[in-house]
C-alpha positions in Angstrom: 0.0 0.0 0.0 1.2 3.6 -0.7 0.9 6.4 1.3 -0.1 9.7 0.7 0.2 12.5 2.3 -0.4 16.6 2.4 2.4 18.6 3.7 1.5 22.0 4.6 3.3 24.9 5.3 2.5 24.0 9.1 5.5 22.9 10.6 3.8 21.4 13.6 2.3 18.8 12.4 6.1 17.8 10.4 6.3 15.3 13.7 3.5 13.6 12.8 4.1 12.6 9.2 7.8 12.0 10.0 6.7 9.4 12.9 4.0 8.1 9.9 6.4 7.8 7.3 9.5 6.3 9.1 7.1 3.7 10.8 4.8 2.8 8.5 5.1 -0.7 6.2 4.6 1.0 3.1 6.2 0.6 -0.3 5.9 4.4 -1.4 4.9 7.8 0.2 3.6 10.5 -2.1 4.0 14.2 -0.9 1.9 16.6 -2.4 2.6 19.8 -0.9 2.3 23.2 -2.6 5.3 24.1 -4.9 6.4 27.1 -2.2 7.0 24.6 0.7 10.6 22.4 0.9 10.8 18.8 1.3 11.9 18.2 4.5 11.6 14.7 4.2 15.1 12.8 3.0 13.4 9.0 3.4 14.0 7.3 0.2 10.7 6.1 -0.1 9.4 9.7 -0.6 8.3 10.6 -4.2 7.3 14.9 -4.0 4.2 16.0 -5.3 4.2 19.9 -6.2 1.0 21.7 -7.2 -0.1 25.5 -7.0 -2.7 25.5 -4.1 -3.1 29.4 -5.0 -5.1 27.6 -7.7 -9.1 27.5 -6.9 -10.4 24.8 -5.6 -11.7 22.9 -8.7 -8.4 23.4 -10.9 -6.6 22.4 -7.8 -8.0 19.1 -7.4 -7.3 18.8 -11.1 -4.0 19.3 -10.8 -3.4 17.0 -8.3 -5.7 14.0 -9.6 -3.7 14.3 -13.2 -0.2 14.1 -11.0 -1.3 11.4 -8.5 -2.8 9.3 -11.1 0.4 8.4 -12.8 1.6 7.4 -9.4 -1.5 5.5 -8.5 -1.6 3.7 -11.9 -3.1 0.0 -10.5 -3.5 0.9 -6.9 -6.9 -0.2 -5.4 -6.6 1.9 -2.2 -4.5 4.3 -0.3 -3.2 5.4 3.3 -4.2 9.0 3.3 -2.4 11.4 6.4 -4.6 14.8 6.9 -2.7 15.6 9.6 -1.3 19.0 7.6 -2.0 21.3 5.6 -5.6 23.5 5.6 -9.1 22.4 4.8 -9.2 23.2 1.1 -5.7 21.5 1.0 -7.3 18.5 2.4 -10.9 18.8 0.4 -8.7 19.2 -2.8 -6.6 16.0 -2.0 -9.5 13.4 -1.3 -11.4 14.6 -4.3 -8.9 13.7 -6.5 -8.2 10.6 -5.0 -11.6 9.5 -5.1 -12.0 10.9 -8.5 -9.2 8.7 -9.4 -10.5 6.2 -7.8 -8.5 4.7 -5.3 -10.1 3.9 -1.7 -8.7 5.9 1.1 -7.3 4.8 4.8 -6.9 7.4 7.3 -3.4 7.2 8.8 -2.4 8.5 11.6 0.9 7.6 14.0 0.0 7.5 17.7 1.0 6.1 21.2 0.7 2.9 20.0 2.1 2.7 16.4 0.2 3.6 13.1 -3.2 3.0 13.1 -5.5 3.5 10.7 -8.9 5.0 11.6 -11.7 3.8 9.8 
């Protein structure tokens, strides 16, 4: 399973996805996160995503479903971490996934490990 994952220009939430990303089983993490924010993220596994969220809404979902599909070519479902980024960031991101369609699993890393909230 892949995971994908918003990373917003909110660095307090860059815990979060680091804990997600280094300890999840997961054979590739997509980063989509807004051409103005850095990768801080070296973990080989990590494929980055840019798009333009000055775009509006509808063109931005767009933009990501036409650069996600390619990566999702075959994929049935996905890991999906909210846990940055703003609410048109996040309403963009699981249109397009849904649009592509894959399924989506909420990840999230807590006390106990990743779990996956459903």
């Amino acid at each position: 399973m892949k995971l994908v994952a918003f990373v917003g220009n909110d660095t307090e939430n860059l815990g979060q996805l680091t804990a997600l990303i280094n300890r999840m089983d997961c054979d590739k993490v997509l980063l989509v996160k807004d051409k103005k924010t850095s990768n801080p993220f070296q973990n080989p596994k990590c494929v980055p995503i840019s798009v333009d969220s000055a775009k509006d809404l509808i063109s931005f979902k767009q933009e990501i479903q036409e650069k996600l599909k390619k990566e999702l070519s075959g994929d049935m479902e996905v890991a999906l971490s909210i846990a940055s980024g703003s609410g048109k960031e996040h309403m963009a991101l699981i249109s397009a996934l849904l649009s592509i369609p894959v399924g989506i699993k909420l990840a999230a890393f807590t006390k106990t490990g990743v779990e996956f909230i459903s």
